[in-house]
Structures are given as structure tokens and as C-alpha cells.
VOPAGU-2260 file (C-alpha; in pm, 1 decimal, decimal comma):
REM VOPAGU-2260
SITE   aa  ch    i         X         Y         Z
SITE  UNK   A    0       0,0       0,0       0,0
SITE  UNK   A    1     145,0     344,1     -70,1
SITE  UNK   A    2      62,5     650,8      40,2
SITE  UNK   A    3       6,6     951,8    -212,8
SITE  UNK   A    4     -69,4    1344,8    -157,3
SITE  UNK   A    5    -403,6    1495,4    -402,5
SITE  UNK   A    6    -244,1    1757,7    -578,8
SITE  UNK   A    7    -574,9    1982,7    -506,4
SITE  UNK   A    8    -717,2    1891,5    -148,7
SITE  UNK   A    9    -328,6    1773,0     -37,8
SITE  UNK   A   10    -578,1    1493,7     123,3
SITE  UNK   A   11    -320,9    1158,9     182,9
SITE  UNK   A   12    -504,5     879,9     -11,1
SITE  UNK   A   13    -333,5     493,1     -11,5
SITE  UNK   A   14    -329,3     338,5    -372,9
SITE  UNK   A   15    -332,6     -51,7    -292,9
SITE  UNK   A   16     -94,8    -272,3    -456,0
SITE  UNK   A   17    -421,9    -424,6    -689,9
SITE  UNK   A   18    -423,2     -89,6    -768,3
SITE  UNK   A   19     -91,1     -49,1    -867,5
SITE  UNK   A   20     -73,8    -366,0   -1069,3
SITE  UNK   A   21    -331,6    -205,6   -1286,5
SITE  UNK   A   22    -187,3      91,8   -1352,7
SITE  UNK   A   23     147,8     -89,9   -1454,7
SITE  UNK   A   24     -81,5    -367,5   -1688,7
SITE  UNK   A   25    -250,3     -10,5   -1873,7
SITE  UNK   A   26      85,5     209,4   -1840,3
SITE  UNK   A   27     -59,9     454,8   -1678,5
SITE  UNK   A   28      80,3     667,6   -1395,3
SITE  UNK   A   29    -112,8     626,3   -1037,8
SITE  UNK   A   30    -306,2     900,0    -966,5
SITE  UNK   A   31    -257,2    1247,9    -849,7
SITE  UNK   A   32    -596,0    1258,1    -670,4
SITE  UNK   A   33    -733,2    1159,9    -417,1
SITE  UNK   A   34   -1055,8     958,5    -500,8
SITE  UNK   A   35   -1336,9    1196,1    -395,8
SITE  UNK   A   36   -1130,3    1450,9    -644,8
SITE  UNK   A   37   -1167,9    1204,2    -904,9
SITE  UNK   A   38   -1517,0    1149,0    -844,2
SITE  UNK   A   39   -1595,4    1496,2    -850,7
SITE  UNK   A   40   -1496,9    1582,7   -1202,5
SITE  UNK   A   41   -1666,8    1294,1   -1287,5
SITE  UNK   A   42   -1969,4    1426,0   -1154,5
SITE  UNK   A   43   -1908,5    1752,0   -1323,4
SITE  UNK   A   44   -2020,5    1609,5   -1668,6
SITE  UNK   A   45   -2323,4    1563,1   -1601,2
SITE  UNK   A   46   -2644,6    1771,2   -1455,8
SITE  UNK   A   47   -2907,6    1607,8   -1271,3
SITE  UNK   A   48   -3047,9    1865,8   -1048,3
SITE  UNK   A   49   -3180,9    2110,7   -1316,4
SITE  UNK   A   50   -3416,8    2099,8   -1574,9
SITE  UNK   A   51   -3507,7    2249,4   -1925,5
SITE  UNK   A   52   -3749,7    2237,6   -2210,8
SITE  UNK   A   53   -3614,9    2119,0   -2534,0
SITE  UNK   A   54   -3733,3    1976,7   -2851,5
SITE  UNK   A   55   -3713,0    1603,8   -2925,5
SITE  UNK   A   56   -3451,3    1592,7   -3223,3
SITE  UNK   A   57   -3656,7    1362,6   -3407,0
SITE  UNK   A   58   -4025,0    1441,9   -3323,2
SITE  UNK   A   59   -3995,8    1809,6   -3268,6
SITE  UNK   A   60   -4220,1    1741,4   -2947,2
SITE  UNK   A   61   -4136,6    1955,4   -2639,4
SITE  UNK   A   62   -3981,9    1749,7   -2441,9
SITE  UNK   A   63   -3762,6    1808,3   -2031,8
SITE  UNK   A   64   -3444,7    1700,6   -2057,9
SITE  UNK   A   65   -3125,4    1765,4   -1797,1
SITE  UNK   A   66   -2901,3    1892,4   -2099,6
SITE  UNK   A   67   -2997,6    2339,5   -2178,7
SITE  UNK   A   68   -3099,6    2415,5   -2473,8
SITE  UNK   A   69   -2775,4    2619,9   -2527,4
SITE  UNK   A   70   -2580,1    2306,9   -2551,3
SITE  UNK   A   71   -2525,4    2211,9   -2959,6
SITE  UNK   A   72   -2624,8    1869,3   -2909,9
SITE  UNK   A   73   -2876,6    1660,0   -3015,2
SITE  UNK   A   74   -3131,4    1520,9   -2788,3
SITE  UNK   A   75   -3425,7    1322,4   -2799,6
SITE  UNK   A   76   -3723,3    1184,9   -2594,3
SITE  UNK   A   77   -3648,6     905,7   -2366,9
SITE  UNK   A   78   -3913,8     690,1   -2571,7
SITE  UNK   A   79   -3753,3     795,2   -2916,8
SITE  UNK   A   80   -3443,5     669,9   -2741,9
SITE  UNK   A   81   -3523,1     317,6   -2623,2
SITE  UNK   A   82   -3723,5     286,8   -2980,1
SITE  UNK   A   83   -3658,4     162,5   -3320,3
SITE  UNK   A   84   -3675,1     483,4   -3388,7
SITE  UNK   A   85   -3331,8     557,0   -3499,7
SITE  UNK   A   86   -3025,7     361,3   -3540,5
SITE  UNK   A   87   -2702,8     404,2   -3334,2
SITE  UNK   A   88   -2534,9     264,2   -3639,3
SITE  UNK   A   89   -2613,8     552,2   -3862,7
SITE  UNK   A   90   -2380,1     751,0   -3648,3
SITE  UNK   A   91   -2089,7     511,7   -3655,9
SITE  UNK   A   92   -1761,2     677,4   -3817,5
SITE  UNK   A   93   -1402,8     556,7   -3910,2
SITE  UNK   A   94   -1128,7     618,4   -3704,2
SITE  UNK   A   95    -902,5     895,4   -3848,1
SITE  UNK   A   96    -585,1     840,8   -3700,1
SITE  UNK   A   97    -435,9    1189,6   -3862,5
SITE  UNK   A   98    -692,5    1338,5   -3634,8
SITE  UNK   A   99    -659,8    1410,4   -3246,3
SITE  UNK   A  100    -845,8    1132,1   -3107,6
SITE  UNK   A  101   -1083,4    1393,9   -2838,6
SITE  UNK   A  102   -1175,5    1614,4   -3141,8
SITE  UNK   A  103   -1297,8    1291,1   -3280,2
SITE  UNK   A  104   -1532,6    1239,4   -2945,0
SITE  UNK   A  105   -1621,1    1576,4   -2947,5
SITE  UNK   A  106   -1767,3    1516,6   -3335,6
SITE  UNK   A  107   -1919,0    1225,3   -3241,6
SITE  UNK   A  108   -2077,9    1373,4   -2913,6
SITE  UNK   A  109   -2266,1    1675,9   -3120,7
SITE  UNK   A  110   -2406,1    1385,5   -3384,9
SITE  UNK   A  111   -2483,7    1113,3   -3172,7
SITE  UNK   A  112   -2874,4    1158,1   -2969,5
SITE  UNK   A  113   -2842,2    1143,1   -2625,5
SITE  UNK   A  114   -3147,9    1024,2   -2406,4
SITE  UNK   A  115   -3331,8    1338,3   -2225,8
SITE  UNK   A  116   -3272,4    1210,9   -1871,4
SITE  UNK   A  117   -3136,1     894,2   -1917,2
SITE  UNK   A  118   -3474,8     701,9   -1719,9
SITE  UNK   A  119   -3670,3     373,6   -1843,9
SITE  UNK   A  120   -4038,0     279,5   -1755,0
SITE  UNK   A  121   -4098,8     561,9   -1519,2
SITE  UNK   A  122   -4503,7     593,2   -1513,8
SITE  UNK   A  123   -4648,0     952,0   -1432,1
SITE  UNK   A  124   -4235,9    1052,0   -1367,7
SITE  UNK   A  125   -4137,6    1317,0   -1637,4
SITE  UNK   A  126   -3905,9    1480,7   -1387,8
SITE  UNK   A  127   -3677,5    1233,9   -1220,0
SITE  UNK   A  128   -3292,4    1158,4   -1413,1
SITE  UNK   A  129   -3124,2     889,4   -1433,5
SITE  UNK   A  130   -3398,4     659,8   -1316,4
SITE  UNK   A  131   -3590,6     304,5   -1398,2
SITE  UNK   A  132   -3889,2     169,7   -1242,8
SITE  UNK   A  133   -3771,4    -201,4   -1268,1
SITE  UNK   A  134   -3475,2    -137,9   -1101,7
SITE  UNK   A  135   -3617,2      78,6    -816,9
SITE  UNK   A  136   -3897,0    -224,2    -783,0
SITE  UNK   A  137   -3563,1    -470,7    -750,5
SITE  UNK   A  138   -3340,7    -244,6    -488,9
SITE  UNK   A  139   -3691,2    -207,5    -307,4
SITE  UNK   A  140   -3753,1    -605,6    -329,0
SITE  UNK   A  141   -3389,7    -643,0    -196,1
SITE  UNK   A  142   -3424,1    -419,7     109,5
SITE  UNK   A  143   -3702,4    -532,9     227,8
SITE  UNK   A  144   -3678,2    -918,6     186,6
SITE  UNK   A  145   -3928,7    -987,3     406,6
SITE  UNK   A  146   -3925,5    -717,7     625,1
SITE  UNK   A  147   -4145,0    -382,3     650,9
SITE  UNK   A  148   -4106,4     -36,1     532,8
SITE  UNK   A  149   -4250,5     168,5     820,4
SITE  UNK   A  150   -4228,3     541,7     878,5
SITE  UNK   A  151   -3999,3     649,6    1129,7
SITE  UNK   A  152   -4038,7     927,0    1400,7
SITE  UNK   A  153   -3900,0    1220,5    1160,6
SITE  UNK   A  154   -4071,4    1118,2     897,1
SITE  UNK   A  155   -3828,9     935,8     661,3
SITE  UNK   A  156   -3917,8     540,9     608,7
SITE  UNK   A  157   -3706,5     293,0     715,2
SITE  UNK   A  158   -3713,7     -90,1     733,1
SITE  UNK   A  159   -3818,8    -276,5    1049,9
């Protein structure tokens, strides 16, 4: 296990030797943050707390989605998304190794449809992110196993 220093919180993080092994197998250096660092600019890419109206790329319907309409990309419906359609193949491109590869992805990111908010079989639930309703039914079916959901004395549920 070794110790490191984040270059922006100067928090001491350990990198275990698993770890390590990895980043020798990729050639990659370790890391020079700490992992909450890390996880934050992951984080960064993507809203879900806000919001906005936009049109469906391919039905023209007003639809909410979590990217602004100021962003140059194209989005569409959630049901447009999971439907036939349109074809992710359509947007498929050859590599162009002449070319930086992240100009490439940025190309790709302004043709390629992203999904409003990212959610599956929500019913009545236009303004959750980043959501499905079979997988909230499983986590639920997991917790409780048996057990109750009962509300507790500050009124948040928890299971008895």
C-alpha cells in the first residue's frame, strides 16, 4: 500500500498494490488525486439537479431534458431513445488516425442523440434523471426481503 498526496485537497489517499498492478498492466501513472477529487470531475459532466425544455430531435415534441438548450447537441425523448426509432449505427464513423483522437469524441458527441434524462419505464415521472422503475422495484424487493417499510419518528421510512 502506498501513500500519495491529491495535488488539489493535499488529502493523503493509499493506492493498494491491486491498484498499482493495474496501472502498470494499462501504463498509466497512479493517480494524483485523491478519489473523492476524481469522483468529482466525474460528476461535473453531467447535470441532474436542473431541468429544461427542449425539442425532441426527431419528433420536434417539447420534451424536459437535464441537458440546456444552449448546448449544440442533439437530444431526444427518452421513448424515441429506447425505440426503433433511430439507429445508433447511422452515427458510426471511421477512425481517423491523422486526427486528435478527443476532437474525434467531441464530433461524435454533437451527432450522436443522447437520451433526455437517461430514465426507463418511469409511469407519471417526467421529472426524475437517471432513473428506472424495474430497477427501483428490484433495490426495493432487496431491502425489504421480508421485512417492513414503516415510517420512522421524523418522517423518513425505514425498514423494520
Amino acid at each position: 500500500m502506498s501513500s500519495r498526496i491529491c495535488s488539489i485537497s493535499s488529502t493523503v489517499f493509499e493506492i493498494s498494490p491491486h491498484e498499482e498492478k493495474l496501472y502498470q498492466l494499462f501504463e498509466v501513472p497512479p493517480p494524483t488525486l485523491c478519489p473523492v477529487e476524481r469522483s468529482r470531475r466525474r460528476l461535473a459532466f453531467w447535470n441532474d439537479r436542473n431541468i429544461y425544455w427542449r425539442k425532441c430531435y426527431i419528433t420536434g415534441v417539447k420534451i424536459l431534458s437535464v441537458l440546456s438548450p444552449e448546448k449544440p447537441l442533439k437530444v431526444i425523448s427518452d421513448a424515441a431513445y429506447w425505440s426503433d426509432q433511430w439507429n445508433a449505427k447511422y452515427y458510426a464513423q471511421e477512425i481517423d488516425f491523422t486526427r486528435p483522437f478527443f476532437e474525434q469524441w467531441a464530433t461524435l458527441q454533437r451527432n450522436v442523440p443522447f437520451s433526455a434524462t437517461g430514465s426507463t419505464a418511469n409511469e407519471n415521472s417526467e421529472y426524475v434523471s437517471h432513473s428506472t422503475a424495474r430497477a427501483a422495484q428490484a433495490v426495493g424487493r432487496r431491502l425489504l426481503s421480508g421485512r417492513q417499510l414503516v415510517e420512522g419518528n421524523s418522517g423518513q421510512f425505514q425498514v423494520a
